[in-house]
C-alpha positions as CSV (number, residue, x, y, z in Angstrom):
1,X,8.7,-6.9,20.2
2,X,7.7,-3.6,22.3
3,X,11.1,-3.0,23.4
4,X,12.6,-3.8,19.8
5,X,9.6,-1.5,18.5
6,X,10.2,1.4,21.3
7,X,14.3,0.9,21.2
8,X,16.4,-0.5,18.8
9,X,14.1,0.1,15.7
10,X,14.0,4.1,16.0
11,X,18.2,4.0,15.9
12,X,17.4,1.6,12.9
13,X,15.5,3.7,11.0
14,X,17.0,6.9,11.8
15,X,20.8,5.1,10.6
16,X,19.1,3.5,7.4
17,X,16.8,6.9,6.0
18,X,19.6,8.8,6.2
19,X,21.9,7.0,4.0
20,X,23.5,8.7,1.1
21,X,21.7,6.8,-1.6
22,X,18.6,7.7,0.3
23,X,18.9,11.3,1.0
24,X,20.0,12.0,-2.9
25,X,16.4,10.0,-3.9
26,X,14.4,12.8,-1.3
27,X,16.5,15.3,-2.9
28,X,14.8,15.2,-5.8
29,X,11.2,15.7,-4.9
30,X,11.2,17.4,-1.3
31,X,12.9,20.9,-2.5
32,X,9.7,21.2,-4.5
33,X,7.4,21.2,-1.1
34,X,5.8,24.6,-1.0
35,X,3.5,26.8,1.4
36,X,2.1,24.6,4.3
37,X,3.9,21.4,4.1
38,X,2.6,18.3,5.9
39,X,5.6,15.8,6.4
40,X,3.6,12.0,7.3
41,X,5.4,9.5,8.9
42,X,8.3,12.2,9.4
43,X,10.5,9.8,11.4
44,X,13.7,11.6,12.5
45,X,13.1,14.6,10.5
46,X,16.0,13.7,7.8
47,X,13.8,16.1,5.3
48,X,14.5,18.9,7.1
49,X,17.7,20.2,5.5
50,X,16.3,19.5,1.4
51,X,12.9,21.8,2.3
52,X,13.5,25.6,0.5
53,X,12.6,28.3,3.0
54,X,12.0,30.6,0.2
55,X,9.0,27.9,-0.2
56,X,7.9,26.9,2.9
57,X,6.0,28.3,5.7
58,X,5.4,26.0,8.0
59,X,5.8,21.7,8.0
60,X,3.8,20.0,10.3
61,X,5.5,16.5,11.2
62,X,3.2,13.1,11.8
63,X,4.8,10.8,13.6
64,X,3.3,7.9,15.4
65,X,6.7,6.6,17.0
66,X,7.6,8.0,20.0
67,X,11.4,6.9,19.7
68,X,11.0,9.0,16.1
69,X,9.6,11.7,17.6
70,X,12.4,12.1,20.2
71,X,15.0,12.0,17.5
72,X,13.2,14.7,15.0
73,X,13.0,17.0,18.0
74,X,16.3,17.3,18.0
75,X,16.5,18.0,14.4
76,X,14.1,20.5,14.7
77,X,15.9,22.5,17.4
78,X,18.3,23.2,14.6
79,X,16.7,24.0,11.9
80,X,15.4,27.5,10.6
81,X,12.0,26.3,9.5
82,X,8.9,26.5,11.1
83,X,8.4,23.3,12.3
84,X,5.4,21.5,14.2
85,X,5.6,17.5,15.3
86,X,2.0,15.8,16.4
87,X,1.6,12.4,17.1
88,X,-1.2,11.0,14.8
89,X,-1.6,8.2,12.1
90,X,-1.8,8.7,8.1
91,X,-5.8,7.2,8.5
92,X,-6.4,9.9,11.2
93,X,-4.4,13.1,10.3
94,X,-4.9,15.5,13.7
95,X,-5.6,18.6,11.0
96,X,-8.7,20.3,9.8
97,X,-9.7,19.6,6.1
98,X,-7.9,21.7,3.3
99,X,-5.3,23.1,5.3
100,X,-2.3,21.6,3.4
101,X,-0.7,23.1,0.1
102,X,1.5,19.8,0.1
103,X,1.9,16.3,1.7
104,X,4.8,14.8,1.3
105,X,5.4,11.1,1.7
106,X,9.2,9.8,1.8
107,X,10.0,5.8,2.7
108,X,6.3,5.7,4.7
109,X,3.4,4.3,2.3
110,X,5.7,0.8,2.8
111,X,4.4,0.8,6.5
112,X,1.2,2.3,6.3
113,X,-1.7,0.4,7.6
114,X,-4.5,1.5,5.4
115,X,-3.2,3.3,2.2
116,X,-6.7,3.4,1.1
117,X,-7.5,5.3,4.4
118,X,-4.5,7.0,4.2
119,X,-5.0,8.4,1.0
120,X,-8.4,9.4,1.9
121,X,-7.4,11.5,4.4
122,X,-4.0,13.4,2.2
123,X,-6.7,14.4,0.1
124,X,-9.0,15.6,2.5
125,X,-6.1,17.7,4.0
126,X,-4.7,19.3,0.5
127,X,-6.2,22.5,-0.3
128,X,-7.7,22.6,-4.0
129,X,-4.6,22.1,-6.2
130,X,-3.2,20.9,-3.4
131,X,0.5,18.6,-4.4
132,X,0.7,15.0,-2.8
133,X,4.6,14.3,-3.4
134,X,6.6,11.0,-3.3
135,X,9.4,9.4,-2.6
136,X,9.0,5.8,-2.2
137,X,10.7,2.1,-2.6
138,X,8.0,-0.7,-3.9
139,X,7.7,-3.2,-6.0
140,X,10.4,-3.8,-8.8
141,X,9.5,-4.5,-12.9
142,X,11.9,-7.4,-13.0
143,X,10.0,-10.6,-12.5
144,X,12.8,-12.2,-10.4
145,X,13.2,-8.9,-8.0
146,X,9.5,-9.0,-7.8
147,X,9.8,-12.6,-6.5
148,X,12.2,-12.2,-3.7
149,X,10.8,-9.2,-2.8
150,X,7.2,-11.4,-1.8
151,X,9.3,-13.9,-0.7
152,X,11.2,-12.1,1.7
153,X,8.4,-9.6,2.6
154,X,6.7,-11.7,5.3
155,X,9.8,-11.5,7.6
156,X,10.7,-8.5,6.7
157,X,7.8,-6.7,8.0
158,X,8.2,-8.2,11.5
159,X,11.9,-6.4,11.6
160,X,11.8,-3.7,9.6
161,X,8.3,-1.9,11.1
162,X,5.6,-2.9,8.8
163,X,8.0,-2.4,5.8
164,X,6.5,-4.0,2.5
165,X,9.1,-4.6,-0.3
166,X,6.3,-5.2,-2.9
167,X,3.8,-2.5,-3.0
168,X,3.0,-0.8,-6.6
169,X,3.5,2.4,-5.3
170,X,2.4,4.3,-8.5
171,X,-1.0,1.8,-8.2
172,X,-1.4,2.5,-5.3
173,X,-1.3,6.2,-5.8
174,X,-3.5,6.3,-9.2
175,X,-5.8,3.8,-7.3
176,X,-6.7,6.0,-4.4
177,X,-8.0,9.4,-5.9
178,X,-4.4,11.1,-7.5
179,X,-3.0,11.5,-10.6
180,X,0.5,12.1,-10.9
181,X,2.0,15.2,-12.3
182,X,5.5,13.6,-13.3
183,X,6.7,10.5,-12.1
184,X,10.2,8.2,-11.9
185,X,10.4,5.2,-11.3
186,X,14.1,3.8,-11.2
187,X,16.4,1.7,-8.8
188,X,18.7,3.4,-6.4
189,X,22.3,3.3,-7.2
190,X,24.5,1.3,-4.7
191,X,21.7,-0.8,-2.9
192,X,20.4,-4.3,-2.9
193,X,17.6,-4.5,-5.4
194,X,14.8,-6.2,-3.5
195,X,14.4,-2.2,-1.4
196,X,15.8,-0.3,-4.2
197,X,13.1,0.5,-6.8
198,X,11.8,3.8,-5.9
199,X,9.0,5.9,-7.0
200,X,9.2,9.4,-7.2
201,X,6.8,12.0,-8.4
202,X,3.8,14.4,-8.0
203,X,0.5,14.0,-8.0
204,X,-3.1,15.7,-7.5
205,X,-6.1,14.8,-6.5
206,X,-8.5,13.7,-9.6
C-alpha cells in the first residue's frame, strides 16, 4: 500500500475533489473564509480559486501527504493569495494557539484519525469568535443509504485513504466543543448516494 498511498492515490484525490459537483458544494461555504485562514487537510489546494482576497490575508495549508503537497504547490505558484503549506496532522496543528480567524475543513473530517483530537486542537487555534467552516460528505438520513454506506465503508477506507462514508458529521461537530452558526445538510446533485450527503455550515466554539 506505500506506493498506492505515495502514487496513485494523490492523482486520485486530486481528479475526484475537483469535480464539478464538488467544487459547487465548497463554493458555498469557502468564499465566506476571512482574515487568517487555516485550510486542514488542504490536499491539492482546489480551494484556492473560491477564497475572497478582499477577505483573506493569509491561508496556511496542512497537509500530511507528500504527493498532496507537491500538487498544491503548484497551485499555489498561481494564485494571488498569501499562501503558506506545512506538513502537520489535524491532532498536531504546527501553529501557536489563537492565531486562526477561520479553519476550514472541506472532504477531510472523513479521514481524520482522531476527530476528538482534531477538534481539540481547531479550537485551540481559532481566535475568540474564531469560525470553524464545513464542507463535508457523511452519513445519509435514509435508512437504506445509511446501510450500504457501513457496509461498504470497511473496504472503502483501505482505497480511498481512511475515507469513512458514515460519519454524522454535524455529531461529530456539536459533539466536540462547536456550535454551528447555519448548517445544510443535503445530497449532491449528480453523485452516487452512499458519498453524496454533505454537510455544510459554520460553527463556533461553545
Amino acid at each position: 500500500m506505500a506506493i498506492y498511498n505515495r502514487f496513485i492515490l494523490p492523482n486520485l484525490i486530486d481528479t475526484s475533489c475537483k469535480l464539478s459537483p464538488i467544487m459547487k458544494q465548497r463554493a458555498k461555504i469557502v468564499p465566506d473564509a476571512e482574515g487568517v485562514v487555516v485550510e486542514i487537510g488542504m490536499g491539492a489546494a482546489p480551494n484556492l480559486g473560491l477564497y475572497d482576497p478582499q477577505k483573506v490575508r493569509t491561508v496556511i495549508g496542512i497537509e500530511p501527504n507528500a504527493g498532496l503537497r507537491k500538487k498544491a504547490a503548484r497551485a499555489m505558484a498561481q494564485s494571488a493569495l498569501d499562501v503558506r503549506l506545512l506538513d502537520g496532522l489535524a491532532e498536531e496543528l504546527p501553529l501557536d494557539s489563537a492565531s486562526a480567524d477561520t479553519v476550514v475543513l472541506t472532504y477531510t473530517m472523513c479521514s481524520l484519525g482522531d476527530v476528538p483530537g482534531a477538534m481539540s486542537e481547531i479550537r485551540r487555534i481559532l481566535k475568540p469568535g474564531g469560525r470553524l467552516l464545513i464542507c463535508e460528505h457523511g452519513a445519509a438520513p435514509d435508512a437504506g443509504v445509511l446501510k450500504w454506506q457501513q457496509r461498504l465503508e470497511p473496504v472503502w477506507k483501505v482505497f480511498a485513504g481512511g475515507c469513512h462514508l458514515s460519519r454524522p458529521i454535524d455529531k461529530l461537530v456539536e459533539h466536540n466543543g462547536f456550535r454551528f452558526e447555519k448548517l445544510t445538510a443535503e445530497y449532491m446533485p449528480k453523485t452516487p448516494k452512499i458519498v453524496a450527503y454533505d454537510y455544510i455550515g459554520a460553527a463556533k466554539a461553545s
